[in-house]
PALUM-59338 format. One record per residue: residue number from 1; x, y, z of N, C-alpha, C in turn; residue in three letters. Coordinates in steps of 0.05 Angstrom, whole numbers, m for minus. Layout:
BEGIN
 num    nxx    nyy    nzz   caxx   cayy   cazz    cxx    cyy    czz residu
 NUM      X      Y      Z      X      Y      Z      X      Y      Z    ALA
...
end
This chain:
BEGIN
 num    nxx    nyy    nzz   caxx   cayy   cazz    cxx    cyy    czz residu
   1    990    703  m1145   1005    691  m1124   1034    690  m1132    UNK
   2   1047    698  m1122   1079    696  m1121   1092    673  m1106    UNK
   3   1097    656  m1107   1112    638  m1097   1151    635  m1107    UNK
   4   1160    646  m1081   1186    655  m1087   1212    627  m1090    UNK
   5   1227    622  m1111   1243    600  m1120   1252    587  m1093    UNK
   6   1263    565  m1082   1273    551  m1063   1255    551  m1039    UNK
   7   1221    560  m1043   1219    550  m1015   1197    515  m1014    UNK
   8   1188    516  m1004   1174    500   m997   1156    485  m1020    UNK
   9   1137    506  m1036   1124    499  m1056   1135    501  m1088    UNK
  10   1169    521  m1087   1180    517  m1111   1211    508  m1104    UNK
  11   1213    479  m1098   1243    473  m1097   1257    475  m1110    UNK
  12   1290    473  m1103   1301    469  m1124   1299    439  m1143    UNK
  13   1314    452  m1165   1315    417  m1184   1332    395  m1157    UNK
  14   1351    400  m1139   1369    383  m1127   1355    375  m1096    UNK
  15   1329    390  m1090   1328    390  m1069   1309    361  m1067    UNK
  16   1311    352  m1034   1301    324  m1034   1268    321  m1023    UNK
  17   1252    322  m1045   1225    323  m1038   1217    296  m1039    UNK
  18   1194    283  m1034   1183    270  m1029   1150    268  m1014    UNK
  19   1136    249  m1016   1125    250  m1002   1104    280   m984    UNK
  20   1093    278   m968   1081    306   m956   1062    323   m989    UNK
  21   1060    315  m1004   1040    327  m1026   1016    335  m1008    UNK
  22   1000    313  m1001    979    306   m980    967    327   m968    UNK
  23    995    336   m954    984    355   m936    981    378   m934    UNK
  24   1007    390   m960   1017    414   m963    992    416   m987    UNK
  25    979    396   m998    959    415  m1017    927    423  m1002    UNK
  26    928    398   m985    903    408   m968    913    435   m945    UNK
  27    930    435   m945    930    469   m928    932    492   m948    UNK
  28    950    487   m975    954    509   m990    915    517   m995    UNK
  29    898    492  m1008    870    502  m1009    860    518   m989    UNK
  30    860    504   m962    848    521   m932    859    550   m932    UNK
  31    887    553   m940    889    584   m943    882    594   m956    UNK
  32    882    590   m983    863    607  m1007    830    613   m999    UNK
  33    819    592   m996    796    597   m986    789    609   m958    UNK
  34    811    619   m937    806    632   m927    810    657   m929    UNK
  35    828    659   m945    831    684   m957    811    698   m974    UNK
  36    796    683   m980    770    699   m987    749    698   m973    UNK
  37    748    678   m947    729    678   m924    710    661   m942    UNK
  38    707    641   m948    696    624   m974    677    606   m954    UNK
  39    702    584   m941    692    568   m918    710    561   m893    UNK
  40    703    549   m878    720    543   m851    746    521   m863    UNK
  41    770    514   m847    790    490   m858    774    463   m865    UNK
  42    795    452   m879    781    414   m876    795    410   m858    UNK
  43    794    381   m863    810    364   m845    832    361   m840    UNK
  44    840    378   m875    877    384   m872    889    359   m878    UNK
  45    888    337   m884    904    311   m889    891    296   m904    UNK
  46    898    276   m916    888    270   m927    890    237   m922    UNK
  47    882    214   m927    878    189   m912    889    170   m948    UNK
  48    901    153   m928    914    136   m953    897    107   m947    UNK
  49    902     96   m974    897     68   m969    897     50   m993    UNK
  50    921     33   m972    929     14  m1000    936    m23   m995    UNK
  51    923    m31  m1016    915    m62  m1007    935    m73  m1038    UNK
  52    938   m103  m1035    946   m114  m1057    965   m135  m1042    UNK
  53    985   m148  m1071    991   m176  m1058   1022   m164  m1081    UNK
  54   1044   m190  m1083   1065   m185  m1096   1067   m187  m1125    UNK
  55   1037   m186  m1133   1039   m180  m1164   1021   m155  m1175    UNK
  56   1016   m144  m1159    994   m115  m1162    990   m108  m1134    UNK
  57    989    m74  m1144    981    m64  m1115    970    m45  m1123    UNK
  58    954    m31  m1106    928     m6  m1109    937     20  m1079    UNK
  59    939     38  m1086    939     53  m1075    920     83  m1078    UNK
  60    911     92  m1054    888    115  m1059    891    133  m1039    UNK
  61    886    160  m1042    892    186  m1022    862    190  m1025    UNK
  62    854    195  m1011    825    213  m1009    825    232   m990    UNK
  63    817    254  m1000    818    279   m979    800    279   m958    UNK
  64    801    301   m946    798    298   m915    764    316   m919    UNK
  65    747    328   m931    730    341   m943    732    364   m935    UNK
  66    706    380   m940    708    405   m939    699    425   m909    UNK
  67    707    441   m901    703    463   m885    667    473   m881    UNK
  68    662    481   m863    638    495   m862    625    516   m876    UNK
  69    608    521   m879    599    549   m905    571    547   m891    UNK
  70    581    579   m890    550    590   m871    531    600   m885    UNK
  71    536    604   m914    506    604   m932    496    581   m937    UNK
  72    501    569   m929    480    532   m934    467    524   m908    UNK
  73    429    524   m910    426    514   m893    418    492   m880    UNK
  74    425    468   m899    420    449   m897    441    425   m906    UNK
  75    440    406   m892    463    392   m893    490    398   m916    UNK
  76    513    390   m922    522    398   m941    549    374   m943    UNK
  77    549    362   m951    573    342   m950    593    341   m978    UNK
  78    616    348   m978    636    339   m998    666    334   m994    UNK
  79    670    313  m1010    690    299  m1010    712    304  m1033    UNK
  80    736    308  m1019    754    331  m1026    765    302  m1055    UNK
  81    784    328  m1073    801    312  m1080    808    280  m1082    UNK
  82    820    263  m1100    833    232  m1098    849    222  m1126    UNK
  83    865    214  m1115    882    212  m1135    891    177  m1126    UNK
  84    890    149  m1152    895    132  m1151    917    121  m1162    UNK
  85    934    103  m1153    949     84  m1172    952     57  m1164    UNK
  86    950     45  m1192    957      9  m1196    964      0  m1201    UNK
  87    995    m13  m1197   1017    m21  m1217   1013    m48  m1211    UNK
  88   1023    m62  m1234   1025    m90  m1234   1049   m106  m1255    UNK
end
């Protein structure tokens, strides 16, 4: 895969990113895997959630799961990616 300097997935050092990880990695997967015809999209986003008070806080992404796959013929459930943090 070639990913060409200044765009989207390789900024520059000055450019102002933030935020959007989430989404841009659950689509970058849905294209790879369709590119091999693997499985159908996920959900594409991914769901946050974060609780706490002013001396600790918890924060969690959990992905959106996985796409359809037509060699399985029986139920098939998975749950993408998660990534946590807890500062205090």
């Amino acid at each position: 895969m070639i990913i060409p300097k200044g765009c989207l997935l390789y900024p520059s050092d000055t450019a102002a990113v933030v935020g959007g990880n989430v989404l841009t990695s659950q689509r970058i997967v849905d294209v790879v895997l369709k590119a091999f015809e693997v499985c159908a999209a996920s959900q594409g986003c991914m769901n946050n959630i974060t609780f706490g008070e002013e001396k600790w806080g918890y924060y969690e992404t959990v992905a959106g799961g996985a796409g359809a796959v037509s060699k399985l013929s029986s139920v098939f459930l998975v749950s993408g990616c998660k990534a946590s943090l807890i500062w205090n």
